[in-house]
Each structure stands twice: as structure tokens, then as C-alpha cells.
N, C-alpha and C positions, 0 to 999 in steps of 0.2 A: 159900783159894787154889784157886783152877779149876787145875786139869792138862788139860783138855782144850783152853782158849784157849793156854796155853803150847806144844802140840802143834802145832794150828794155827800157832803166831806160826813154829815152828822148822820144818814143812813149808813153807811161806812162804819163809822166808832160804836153807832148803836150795833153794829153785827159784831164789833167783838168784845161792846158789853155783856150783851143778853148771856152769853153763856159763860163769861166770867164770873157772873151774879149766880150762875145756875151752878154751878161749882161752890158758891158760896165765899167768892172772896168778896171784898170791900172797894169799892171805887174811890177814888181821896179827889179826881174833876178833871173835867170835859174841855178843851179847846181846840174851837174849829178857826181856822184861819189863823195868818202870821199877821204881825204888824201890831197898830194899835190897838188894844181895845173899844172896841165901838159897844158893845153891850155887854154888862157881866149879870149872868141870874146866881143871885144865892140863898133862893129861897127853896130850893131842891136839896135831897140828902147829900150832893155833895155839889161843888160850883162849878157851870157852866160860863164861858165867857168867850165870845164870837172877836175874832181878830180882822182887820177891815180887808185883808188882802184874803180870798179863799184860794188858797195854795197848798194846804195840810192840814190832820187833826192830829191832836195827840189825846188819848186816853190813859189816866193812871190808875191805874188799877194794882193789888196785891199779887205778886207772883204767884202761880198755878205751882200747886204740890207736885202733878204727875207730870211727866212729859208730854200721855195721851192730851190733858187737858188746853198744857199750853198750844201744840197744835191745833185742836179743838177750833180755841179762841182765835189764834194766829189766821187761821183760813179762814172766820165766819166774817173778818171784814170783805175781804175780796168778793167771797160767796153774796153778801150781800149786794155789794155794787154790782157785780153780773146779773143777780136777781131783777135788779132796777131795769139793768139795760134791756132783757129778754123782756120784762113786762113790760117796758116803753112800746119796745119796736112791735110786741103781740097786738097790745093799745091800738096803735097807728100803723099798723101793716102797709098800707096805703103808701106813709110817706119813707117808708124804705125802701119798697118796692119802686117806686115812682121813680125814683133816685135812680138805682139800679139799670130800672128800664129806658130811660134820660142817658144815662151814661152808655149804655150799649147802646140807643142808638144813632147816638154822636157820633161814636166809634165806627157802627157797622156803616150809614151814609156820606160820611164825611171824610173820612180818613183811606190815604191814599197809600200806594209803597214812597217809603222815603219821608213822609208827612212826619210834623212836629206835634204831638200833643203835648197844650199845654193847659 
């Protein structure tokens, strides 16, 4: 089991609760992951329950009155998993860069006309 995509999936659902809440609808629960249930919390105002495979979440929430809001909510998941990745790679500049600079310069000393990268 990855813990780390499950993190991801629930930073994710939490970007398009917060402002579904802030709009003032009602959440009815939270599932990250497919598959079995491997842990259910229901001890929160609505239940939580983690699926063993992290491949998706689904969030239920009450339909948004406005249009604006349903966009709102619709974008702040995406918005947030982008938010993770920029602060990831800000975190660890290093190992993006390194990557980068690694792969150029494979490319620039190695590679010839006609050469297979693989």
C-alpha cells in the first residue's frame, strides 16, 4: 500500500471540501481509495473510509446553488494537488534540479546523430 498517493488523493478531496463547507453545504463522507476497506473513521461529522488500492477519492457533498460556486469547488481539487507539487519541488529544489541537470547531461556527452535514447 503507497501512503503517500493516499495523502495526495485526501489533500485533493480536502481542496474541494473546504469551500464546499464555506458555501455552507453539508458533506454526507469521504473515500480515498478503491477496493477493500482497510480503515473506516466514524467518528468525524461525516465518515471517512480509506480503500486499500489509492487510485481515486470520491467526495459527497450537497449540490452548490450557484454555478460560480460549483466551479469554485470543482477547481480547488486540482488547485490543491498543484499547490503540493510546487511546494514539493520549492521543499527540494535540489532534487528537481539534479534530475534535470542528470538528464542534460546524458544527453549533451553521450548522445550521438542517429543514437537511441532510451
Amino acid at each position: 500500500m503507497c501512503v503517500g498517493a493516499h495523502v495526495q488523493i485526501l489533500i485533493h478531496e480536502l481542496g474541494h471540501l473546504v469551500p464546499s463547507l464555506a458555501f455552507g453545504k453539508r458533506a454526507n463522507g469521504l473515500r480515498i481509495g478503491v477496493g477493500p476497506s482497510i480503515h473506516i473513521f466514524r467518528g468525524s461529522r461525516f465518515p471517512i473510509s480509506v480503500g486499500l488500492y489509492a487510485y481515486s477519492g470520491r467526495l459527497e457533498v450537497e449540490p452548490p446553488n450557484k454555478p460560480w460556486q460549483a466551479a469554485i469547488a470543482y477547481a480547488a481539487g486540482p488547485a490543491a494537488t498543484i499547490g503540493v507539487a510546487v511546494a514539493s519541488f520549492n521543499y527540494h529544489p535540489h532534487t528537481w534540479a539534479s534530475w534535470v541537470l542528470d538528464v542534460g547531461a546524458i544527453l549533451n556527452e553521450r548522445a550521438q546523430p542517429g543514437s537511441i535514447i532510451v
